[in-house]
C-alpha positions in Angstrom: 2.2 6.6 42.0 -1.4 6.0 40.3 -4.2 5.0 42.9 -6.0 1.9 41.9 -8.8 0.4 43.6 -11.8 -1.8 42.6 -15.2 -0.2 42.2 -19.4 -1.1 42.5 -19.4 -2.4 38.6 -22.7 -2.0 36.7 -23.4 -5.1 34.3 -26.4 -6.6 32.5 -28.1 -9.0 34.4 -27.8 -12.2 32.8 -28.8 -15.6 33.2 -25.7 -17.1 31.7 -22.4 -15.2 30.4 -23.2 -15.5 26.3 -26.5 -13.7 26.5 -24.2 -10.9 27.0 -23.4 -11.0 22.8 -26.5 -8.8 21.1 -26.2 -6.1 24.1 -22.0 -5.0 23.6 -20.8 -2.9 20.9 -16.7 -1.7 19.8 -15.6 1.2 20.9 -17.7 4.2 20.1 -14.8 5.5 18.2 -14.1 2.8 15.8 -17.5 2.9 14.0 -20.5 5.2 12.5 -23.8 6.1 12.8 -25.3 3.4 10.3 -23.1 1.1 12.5 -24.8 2.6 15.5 -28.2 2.0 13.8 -27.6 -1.6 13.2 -26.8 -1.8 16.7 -29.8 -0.1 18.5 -32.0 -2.1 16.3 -30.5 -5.3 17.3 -31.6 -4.7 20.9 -33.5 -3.0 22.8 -30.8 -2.7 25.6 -27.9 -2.7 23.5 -24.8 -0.2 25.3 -25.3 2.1 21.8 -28.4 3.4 23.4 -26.6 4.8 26.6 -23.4 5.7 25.0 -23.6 6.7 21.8 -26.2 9.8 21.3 -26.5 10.9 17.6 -27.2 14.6 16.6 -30.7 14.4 14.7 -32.1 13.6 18.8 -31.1 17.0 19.4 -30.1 18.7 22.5 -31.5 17.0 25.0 -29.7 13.6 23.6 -27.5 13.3 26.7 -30.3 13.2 29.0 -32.3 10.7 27.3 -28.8 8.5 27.7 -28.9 8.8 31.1 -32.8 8.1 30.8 -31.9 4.8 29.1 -29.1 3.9 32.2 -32.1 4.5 34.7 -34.2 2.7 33.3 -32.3 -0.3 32.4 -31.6 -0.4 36.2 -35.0 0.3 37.6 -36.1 -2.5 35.4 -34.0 -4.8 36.4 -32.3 -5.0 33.0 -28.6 -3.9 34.7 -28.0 -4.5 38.2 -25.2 -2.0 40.3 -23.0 -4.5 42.7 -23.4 -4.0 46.2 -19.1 -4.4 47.0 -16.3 -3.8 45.1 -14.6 -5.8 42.4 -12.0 -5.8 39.8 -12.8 -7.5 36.6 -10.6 -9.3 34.3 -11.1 -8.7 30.8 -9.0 -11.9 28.2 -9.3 -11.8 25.1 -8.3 -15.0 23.2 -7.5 -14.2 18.6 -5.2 -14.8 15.8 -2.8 -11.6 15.5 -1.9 -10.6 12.0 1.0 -12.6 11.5 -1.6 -15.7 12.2 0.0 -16.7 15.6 -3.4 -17.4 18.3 -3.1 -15.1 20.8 -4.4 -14.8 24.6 -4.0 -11.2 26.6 -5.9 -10.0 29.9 -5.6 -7.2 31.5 -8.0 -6.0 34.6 -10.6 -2.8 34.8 -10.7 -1.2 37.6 -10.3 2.8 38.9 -7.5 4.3 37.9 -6.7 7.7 40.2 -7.3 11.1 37.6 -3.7 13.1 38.0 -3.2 16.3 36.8 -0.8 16.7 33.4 2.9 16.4 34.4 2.3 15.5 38.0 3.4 12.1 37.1 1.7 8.6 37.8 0.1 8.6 34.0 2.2 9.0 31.2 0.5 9.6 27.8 2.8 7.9 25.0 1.7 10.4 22.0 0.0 13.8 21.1 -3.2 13.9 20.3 -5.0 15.6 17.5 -7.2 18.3 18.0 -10.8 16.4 18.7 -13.9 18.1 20.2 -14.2 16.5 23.7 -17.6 17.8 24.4 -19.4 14.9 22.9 -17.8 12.3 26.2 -17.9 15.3 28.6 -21.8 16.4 28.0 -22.1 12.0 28.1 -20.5 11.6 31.2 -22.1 14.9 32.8 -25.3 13.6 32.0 -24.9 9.6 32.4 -22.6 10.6 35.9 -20.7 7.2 34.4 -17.6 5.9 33.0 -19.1 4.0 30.1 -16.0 3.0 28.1 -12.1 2.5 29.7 -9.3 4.1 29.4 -6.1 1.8 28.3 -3.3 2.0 30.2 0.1 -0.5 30.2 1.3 -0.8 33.5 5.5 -0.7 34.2 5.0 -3.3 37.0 7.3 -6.3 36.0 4.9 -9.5 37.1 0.9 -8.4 37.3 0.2 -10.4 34.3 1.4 -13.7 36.7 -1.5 -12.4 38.9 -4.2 -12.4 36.4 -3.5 -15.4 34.9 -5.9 -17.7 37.4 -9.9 -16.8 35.7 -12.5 -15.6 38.3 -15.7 -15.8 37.6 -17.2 -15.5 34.5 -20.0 -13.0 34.3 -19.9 -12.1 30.4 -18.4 -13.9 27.5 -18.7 -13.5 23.8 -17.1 -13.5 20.3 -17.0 -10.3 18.0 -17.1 -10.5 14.1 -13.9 -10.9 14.0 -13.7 -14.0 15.6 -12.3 -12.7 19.0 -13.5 -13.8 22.1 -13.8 -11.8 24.5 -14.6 -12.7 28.5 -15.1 -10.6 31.5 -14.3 -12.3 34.8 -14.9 -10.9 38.2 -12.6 -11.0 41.5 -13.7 -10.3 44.8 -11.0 -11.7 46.8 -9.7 -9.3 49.2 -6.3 -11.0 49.3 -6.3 -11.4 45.7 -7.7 -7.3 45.6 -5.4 -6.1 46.9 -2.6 -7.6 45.2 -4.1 -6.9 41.8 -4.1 -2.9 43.9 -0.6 -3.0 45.2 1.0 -3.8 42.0 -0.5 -1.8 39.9 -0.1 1.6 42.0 3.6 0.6 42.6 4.7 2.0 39.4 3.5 4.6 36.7 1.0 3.8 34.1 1.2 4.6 30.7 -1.7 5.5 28.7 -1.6 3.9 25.8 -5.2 4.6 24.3 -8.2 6.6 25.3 -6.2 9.8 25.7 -9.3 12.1 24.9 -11.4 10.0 27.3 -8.4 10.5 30.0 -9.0 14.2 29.3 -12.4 14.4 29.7 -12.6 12.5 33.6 -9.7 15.3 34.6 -12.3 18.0 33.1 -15.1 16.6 34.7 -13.0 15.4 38.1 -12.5 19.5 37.9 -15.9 20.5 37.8 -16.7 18.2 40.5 -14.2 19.4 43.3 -15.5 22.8 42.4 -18.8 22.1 43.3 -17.7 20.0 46.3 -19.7 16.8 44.2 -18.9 13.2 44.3 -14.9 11.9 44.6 -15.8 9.0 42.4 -14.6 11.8 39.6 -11.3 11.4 41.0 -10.8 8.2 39.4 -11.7 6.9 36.0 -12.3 3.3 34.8 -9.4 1.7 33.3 -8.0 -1.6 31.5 -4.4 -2.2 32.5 -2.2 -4.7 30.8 1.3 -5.1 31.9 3.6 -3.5 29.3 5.0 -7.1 28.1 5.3 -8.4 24.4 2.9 -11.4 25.1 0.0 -8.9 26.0 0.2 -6.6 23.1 -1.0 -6.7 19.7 0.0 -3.5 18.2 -0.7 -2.0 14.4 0.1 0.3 12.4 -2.0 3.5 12.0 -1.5 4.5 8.4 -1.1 8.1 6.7 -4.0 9.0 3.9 -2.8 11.8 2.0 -5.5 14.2 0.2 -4.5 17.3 -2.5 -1.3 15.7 -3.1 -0.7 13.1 -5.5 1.5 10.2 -5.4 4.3 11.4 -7.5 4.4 14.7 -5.7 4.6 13.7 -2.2 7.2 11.2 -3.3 8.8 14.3 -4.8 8.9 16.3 -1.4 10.6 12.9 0.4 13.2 11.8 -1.9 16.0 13.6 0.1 15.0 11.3 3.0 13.7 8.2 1.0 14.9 5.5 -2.0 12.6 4.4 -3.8 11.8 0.9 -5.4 8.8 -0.6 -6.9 6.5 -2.8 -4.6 3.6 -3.9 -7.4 0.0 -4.0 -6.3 -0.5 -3.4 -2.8 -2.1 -6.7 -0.5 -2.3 -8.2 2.9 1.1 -9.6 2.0 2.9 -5.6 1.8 3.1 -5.3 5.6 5.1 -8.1 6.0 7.2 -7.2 2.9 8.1 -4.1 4.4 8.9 -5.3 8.0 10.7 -7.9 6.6 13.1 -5.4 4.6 13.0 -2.1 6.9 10.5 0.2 4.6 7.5 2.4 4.4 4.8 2.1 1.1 3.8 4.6 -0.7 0.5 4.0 -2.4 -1.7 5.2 -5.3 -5.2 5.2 -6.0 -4.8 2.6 -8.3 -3.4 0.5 -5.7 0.0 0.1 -6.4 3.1 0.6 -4.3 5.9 2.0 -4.3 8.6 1.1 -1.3 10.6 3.9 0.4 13.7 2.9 1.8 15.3 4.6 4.3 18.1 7.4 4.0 19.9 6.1 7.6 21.9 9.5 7.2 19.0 11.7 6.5 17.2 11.1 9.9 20.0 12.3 12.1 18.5 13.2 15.5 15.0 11.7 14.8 13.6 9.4 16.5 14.1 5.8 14.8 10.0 4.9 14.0 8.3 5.8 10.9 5.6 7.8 12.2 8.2 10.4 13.8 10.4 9.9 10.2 7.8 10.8 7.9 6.7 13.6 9.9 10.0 15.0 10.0 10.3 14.4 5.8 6.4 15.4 4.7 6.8 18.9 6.5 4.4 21.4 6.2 2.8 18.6 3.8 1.4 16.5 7.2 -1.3 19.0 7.7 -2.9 17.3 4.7 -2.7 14.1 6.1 -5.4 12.1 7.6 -5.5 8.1 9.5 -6.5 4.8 9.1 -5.5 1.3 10.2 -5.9 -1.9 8.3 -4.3 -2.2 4.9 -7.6 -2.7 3.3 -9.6 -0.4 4.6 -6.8 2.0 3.3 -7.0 0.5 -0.1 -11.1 1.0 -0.5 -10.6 4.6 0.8 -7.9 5.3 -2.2 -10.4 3.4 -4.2 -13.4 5.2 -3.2 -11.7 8.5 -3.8 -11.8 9.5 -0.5 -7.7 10.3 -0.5 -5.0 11.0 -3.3 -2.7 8.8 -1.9 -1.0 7.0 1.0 2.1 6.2 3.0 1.8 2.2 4.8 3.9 2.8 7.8 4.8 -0.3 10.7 3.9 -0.8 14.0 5.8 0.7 17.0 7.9 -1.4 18.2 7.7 -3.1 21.8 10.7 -1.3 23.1 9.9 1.9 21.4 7.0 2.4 23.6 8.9 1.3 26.6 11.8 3.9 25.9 9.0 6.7 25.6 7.6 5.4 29.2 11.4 5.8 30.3 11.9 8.5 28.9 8.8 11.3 29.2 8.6 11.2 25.3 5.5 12.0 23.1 5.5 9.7 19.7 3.7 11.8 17.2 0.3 11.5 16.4 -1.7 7.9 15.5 1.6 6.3 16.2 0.0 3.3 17.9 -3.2 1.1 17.0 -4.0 -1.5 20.0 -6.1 -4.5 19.0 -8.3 -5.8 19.5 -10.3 -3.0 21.1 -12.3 -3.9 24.4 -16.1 -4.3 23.9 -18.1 -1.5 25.6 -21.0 -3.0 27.6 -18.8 -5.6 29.3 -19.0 -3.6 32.6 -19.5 0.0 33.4 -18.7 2.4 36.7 -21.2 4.6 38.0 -20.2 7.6 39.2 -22.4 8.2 42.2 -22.8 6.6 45.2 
């Protein structure tokens, strides 16, 4: 089973946990370079500086991330703990269906295993992405900047971060969430938080690139005898519960295929029916009834209902379904979550068409733990995302 220990967190040095709001940003994945821009100008210290390098600084854009980290400590600006800690990370929102919400999970090091030695189970394949963007980062920085996401099998270690330690950031994003970082020092309370979550297998749920990159760099470490900090990564884990999910759908954008023919290619597998303009009401349409939507540029929908004798032998979630009916017709398909952030793409002309697809089920993704499965590709969207900036591992002594 997965080592898990606490680690020397780096975090700003604040006077009071909400000054903590113009120095975080999302995940580097989830947004731009204008995004990125708006951030760096908003601060002079904001995490964008250290962890998102753009291409126009040139080669030497790693370095002057890890210039930024230095300073930032030498100045005062972050300080490195002197002992160990786990932190609790909640996160308090209104899902989708409009139900408030409260999760928390804990971020601590999660021990780098090698693929198929067991311990970490990744729940879906990845696409092809160019890793050397995190792994020239986290060469140069010698940091874990942004976690991992794992969903731990361990039946009860939400009951043991239910009581808050203390609060050392807190703010709300612009969606409304608010997010809080909490640390615990408590060795009794440590090692609890430890026991539990090395006593059973953790699946890694998102962040399966960044996974990839601490084994590569973990690699080049042992060969050159360096630091076994690389043997572990920084990691949020959540106990794999209903109550501490909020899963989405990652939707299918189709380009040189129009509407009618990719409904054409999926008829064998697919009724169809029509589902008028397309809204923040669809998704719960087609939960409600058991179908997929097919969309149009213009934004209107058609439903496609499910041939139960057509998907003999496939798995039973629409991500694995449509796969199996679009055939060699996925390699033109493309992702995006949110329904209208899908619709302005279409609108924007930046896709021919799309397929609105639901969220994974709860004890789909348990079964693939179980099992050893892989769900296909962008089968699972986690929200909210964790803030980057909240805390950070260094990955020296």
């Amino acid at each position: 089973m997965p080592r898990f220990e606490p680690f020397r967190a780096a975090r700003y040095a604040l006077d009071s946990p909400e000054e903590i709001a113009p120095l975080v940003s999302p995940p580097y994945d989830v947004f731009g370079e204008r995004e990125r821009e708006v951030l760096a100008a908003s601060h002079p210290a904001n995490i964008v500086h250290a962890d998102y390098p753009v291409e126009r600084d040139g080669p030497g854009r790693y370095d002057a991330c890890a210039a930024v980290l230095a300073a930032w400590v030498a100045d005062g600006t972050v300080s490195v703990e002197q002992s160990p800690s786990y932190t609790l990370y909640r996160m308090r929102f209104v899902d989708d269906a409009g139900r408030s919400r409260e999760t928390v999970g804990v971020i601590g090091a999660l021990e780098v295993v090698d693929e198929g030695a067991g311990g970490e189970l990744p729940h879906e394949r990845t696409t092809p992405k160019a890793k050397t963007d995190r792994l020239d980062l986290t060469r140069a920085t010698r940091a874990n900047l942004s976690p991992v996401w794992g969903l731990s099998l361990t039946a009860g270690l939400s009951a043991l971060l239910t009581e808050p330690g203390e609060t050392v950031a807190s703010t709300t994003d612009a969606a409304g969430v608010v997010h809080s970082a909490e640390r615990i020092t408590d060795p009794a309370r440590v090692a609890a938080i430890s026991a539990a979550v090395s006593s059973n297998p953790v699946l890694i749920a998102d962040g399966h690139h960044r996974y990839a990159i601490s084994r590569a760099y973990r690699d080049e470490q042992r060969a050159v005898r360096g630091p076994l900090a690389a043997d572990l990564t920084m990691t949020y884990v959540a106990e794999l519960v209903a109550d501490q999910l909020s899963i989405a759908a990652i939707h299918r954008l189709v380009t040189g295929h129009t509407a009618g023919q990719v409904l054409e290619r999926i008829t064998p597998f697919y009724g169809a029916e029509p589902a008028g303009p397309v809204d923040s009401t669809t998704l719960a349409k087609m939960d409600s009834a058991g179908r997929l939507c097919l969309v149009g540029p213009d934004g209107t929908g058609t439903f496609l209902v499910p041939r139960e004798d057509a998907f003999r032998g496939i798995r039973d979630m629409d991500s694995a379904r449509l796969e199996h009916a679009l055939g060699d017709m996925i390699g033109a398909v493309s992702y995006q979550h949110g329904v209208n952030d899908v619709l302005a793409r279409l609108a924007a002309g930046e896709a021919d068409c799309a397929v609105l697809i639901r969220p994974v089920s709860l004890q789909e993704i348990r079964r693939t733990a179980d099992t050893g499965e892989l769900m296909p590709p962008k089968s699972t969207f986690f929200t909210p995302k964790l803030l980057t900036g909240m805390v950070w591992r260094p990955l020296v002594p």
